[in-house]
KOLSEFI-499207 format. One record per atom (N, C-alpha, C): residue number from 1; residue in one letter; x, y, z. Coordinates in steps of 0.2 Angstrom, whole numbers, always signed. Example, Ala and Ser with C-alpha at 12.3 -4.5 7.8 and 13.67 -1.06 7.14 Angstrom:
KOLSEFI-499207
> 1,A,+66,-28,+39 .
> 1,A,+62,-22,+39 .
> 1,A,+66,-16,+39 .
> 2,S,+64,-11,+35 .
> 2,S,+68,-5,+36 .
> 2,S,+64,+0,+39 .
end
This chain:
KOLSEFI-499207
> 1,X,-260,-47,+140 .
> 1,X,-262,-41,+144 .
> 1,X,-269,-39,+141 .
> 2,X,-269,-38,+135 .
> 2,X,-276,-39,+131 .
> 2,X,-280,-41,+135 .
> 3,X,-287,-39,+135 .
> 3,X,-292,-43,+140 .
> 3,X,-291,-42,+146 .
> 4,X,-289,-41,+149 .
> 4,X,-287,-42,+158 .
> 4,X,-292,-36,+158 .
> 5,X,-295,-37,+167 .
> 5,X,-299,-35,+170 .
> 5,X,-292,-30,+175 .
> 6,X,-295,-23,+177 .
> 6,X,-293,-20,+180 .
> 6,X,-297,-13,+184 .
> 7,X,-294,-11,+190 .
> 7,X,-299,-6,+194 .
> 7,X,-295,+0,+191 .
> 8,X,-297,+4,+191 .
> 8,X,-294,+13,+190 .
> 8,X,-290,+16,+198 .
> 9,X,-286,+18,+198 .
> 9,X,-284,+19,+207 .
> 9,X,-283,+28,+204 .
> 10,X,-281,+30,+198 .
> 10,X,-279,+36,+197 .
> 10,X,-287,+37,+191 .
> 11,X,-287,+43,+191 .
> 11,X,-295,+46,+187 .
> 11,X,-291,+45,+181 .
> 12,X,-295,+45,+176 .
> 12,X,-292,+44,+168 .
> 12,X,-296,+49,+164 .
> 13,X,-293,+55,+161 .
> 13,X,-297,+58,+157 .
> 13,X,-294,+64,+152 .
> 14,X,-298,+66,+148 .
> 14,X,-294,+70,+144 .
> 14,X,-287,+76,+149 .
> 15,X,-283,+75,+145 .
> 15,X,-279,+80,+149 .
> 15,X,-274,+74,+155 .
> 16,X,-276,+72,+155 .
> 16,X,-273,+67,+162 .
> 16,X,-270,+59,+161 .
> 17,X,-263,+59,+165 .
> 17,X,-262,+51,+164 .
> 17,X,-265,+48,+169 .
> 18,X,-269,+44,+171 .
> 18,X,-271,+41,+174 .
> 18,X,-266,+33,+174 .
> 19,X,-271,+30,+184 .
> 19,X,-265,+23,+184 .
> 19,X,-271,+19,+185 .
> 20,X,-270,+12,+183 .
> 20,X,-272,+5,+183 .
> 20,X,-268,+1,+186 .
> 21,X,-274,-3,+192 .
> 21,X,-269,-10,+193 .
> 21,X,-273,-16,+191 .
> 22,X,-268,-19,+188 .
> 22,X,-271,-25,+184 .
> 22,X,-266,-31,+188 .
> 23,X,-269,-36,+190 .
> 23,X,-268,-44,+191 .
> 23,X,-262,-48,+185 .
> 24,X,-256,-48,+189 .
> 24,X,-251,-49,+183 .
> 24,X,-248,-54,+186 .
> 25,X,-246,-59,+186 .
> 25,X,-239,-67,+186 .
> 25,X,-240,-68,+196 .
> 26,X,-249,-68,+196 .
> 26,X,-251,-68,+203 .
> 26,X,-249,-64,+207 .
> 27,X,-248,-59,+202 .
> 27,X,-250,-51,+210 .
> 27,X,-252,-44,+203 .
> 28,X,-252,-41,+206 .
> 28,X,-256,-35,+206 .
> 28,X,-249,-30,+204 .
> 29,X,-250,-26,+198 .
> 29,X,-245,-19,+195 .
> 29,X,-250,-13,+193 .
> 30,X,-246,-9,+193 .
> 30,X,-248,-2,+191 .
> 30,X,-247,-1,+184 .
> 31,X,-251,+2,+182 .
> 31,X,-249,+3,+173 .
> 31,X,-250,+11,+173 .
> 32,X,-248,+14,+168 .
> 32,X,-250,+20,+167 .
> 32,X,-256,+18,+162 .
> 33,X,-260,+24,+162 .
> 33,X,-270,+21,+159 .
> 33,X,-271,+28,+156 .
> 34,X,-273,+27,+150 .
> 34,X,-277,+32,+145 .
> 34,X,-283,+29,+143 .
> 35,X,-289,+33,+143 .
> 35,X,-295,+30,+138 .
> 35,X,-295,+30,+133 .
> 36,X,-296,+23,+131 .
> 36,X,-296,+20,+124 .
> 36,X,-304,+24,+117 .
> 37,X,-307,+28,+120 .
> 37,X,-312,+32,+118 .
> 37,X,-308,+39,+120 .
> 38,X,-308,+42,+115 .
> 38,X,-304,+51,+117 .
> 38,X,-309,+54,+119 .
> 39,X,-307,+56,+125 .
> 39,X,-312,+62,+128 .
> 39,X,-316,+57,+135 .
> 40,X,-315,+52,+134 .
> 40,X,-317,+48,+141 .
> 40,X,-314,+50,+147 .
> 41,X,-322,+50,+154 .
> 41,X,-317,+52,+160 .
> 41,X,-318,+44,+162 .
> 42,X,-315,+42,+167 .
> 42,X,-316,+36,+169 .
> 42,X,-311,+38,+177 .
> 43,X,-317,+36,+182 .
> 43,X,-316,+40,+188 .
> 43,X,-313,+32,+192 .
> 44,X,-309,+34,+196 .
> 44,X,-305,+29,+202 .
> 44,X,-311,+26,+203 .
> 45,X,-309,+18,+205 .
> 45,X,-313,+12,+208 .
> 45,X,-318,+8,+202 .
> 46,X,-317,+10,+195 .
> 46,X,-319,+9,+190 .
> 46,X,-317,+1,+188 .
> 47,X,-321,-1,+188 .
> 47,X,-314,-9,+183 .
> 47,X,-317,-8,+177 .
> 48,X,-311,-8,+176 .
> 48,X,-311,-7,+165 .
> 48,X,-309,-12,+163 .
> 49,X,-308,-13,+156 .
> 49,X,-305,-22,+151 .
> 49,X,-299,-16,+147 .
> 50,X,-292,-20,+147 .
> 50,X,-288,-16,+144 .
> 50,X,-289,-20,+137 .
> 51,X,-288,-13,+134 .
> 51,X,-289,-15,+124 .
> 51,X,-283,-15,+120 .
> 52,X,-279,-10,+124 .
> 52,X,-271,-9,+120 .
> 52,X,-266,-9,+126 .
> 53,X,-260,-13,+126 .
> 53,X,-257,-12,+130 .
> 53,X,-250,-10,+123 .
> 54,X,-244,-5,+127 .
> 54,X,-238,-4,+124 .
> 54,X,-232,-5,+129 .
> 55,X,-229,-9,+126 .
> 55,X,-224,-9,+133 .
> 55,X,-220,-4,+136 .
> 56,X,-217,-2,+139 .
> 56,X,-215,-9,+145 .
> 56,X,-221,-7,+150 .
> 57,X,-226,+0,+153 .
> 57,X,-230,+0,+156 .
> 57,X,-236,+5,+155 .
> 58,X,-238,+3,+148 .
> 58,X,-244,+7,+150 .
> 58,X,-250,+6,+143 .
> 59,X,-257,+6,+146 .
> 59,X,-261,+3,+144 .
> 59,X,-267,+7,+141 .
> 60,X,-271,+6,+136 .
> 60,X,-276,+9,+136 .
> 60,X,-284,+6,+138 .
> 61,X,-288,+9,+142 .
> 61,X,-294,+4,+144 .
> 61,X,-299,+6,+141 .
> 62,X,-303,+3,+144 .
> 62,X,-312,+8,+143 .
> 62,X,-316,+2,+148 .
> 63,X,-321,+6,+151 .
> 63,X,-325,+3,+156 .
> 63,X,-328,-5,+153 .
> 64,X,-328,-9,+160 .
> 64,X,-330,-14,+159 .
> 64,X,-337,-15,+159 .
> 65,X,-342,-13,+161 .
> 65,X,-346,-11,+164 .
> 65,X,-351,-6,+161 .
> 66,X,-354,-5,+156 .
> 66,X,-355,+0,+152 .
> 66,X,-363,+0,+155 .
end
């Protein structure tokens, strides 16, 4: 799960849980998504690199794309 590429569908930012869909067992899930920098906004349609996943569903990112 590390490394995976994914888009932001929900806004990620201080105060907020934010969703990610990431490309999983060839299709596509939802995770819940925090920014991996505190204090980072990371606005829907972003593709971020997840850095920390915890299971069972939810992940920390930061933009891929800097």
């Amino acid at each position: 799960m590390v490394g995976e590429l994914g888009r932001v569908t929900g806004t990620i930012g201080p105060g907020l849980v934010g969703e990610v869909m990431v490309r999983v067992r060839g299709g596509a899930e939802a995770f819940l998504a925090y920014a991996a920098e505190p204090g980072e906004r990371i606005e829907r349609g972003t593709v971020v690199i997840v850095t920390e996943y915890q299971p069972p569903r939810t992940v920390y990112v930061t933009s891929a794309y800097t």
